[in-house]
DRENDO-1510 file (C-alpha; in Angstrom, 1 decimal, always signed):
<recs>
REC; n; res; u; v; w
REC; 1; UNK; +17.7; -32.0; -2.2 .
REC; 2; UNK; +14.5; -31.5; -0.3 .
REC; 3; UNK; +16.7; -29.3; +2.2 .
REC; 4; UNK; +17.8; -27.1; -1.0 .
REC; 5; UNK; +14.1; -26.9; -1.9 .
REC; 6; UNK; +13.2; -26.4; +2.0 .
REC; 7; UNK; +15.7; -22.8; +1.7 .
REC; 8; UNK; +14.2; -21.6; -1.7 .
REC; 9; UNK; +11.0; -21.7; -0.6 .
REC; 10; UNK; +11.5; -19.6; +2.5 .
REC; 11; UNK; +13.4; -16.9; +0.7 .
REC; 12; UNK; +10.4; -16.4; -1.3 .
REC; 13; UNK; +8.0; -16.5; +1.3 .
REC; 14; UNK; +10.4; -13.8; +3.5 .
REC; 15; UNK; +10.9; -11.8; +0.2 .
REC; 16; UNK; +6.8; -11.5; -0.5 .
REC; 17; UNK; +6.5; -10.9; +3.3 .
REC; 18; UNK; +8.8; -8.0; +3.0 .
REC; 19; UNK; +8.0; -6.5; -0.5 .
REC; 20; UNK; +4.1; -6.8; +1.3 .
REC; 21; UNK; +4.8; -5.0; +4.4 .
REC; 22; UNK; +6.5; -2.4; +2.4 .
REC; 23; UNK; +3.7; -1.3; +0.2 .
REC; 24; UNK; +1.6; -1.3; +3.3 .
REC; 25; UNK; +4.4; +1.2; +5.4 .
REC; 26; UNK; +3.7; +3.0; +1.9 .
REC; 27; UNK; +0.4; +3.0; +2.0 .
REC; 28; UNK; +0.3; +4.4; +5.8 .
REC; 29; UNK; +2.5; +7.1; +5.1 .
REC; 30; UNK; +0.4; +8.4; +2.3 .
REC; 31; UNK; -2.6; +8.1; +4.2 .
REC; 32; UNK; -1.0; +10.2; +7.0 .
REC; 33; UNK; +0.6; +12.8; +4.8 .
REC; 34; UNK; -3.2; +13.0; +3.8 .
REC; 35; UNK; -4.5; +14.2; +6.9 .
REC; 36; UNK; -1.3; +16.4; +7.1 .
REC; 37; UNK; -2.6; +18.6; +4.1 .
REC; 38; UNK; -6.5; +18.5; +5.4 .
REC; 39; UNK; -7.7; +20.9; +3.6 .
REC; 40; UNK; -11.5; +20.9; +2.2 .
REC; 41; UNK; -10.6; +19.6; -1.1 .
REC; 42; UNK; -11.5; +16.4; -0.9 .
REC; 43; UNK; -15.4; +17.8; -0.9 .
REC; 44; UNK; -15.5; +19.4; -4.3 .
REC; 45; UNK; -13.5; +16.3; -6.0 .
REC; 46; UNK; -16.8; +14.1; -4.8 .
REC; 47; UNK; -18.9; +17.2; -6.2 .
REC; 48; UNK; -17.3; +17.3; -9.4 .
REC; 49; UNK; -17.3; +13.1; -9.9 .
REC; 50; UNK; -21.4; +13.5; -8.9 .
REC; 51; UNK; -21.7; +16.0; -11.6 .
REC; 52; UNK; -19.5; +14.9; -14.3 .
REC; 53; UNK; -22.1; +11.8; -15.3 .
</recs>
């Protein structure tokens, strides 16, 4: 029974782990397709939310 339990538990645990360590391989490879396109838009975007209040 506790064995049963025992096996349940660590298939969540490994399922979090992975779904977790996917959305950060995600969020790396946005982050370096951002510094791919470098390009000097990120500049006016801060312009335009400093002026837009």
């Amino acid at each position: 029974m506790a064995c049963g339990l025992l096996v349940v538990v660590m298939m969540v645990y490994t399922t979090l782990l992975i779904s977790r360590y996917a959305q950060e391989e995600q969020r790396i490879k946005e982050s370096y397709a951002e510094e791919e396109n470098m390009t000097p838009t990120p500049v006016p975007t801060i312009i335009q939310r400093i002026r837009i209040p």
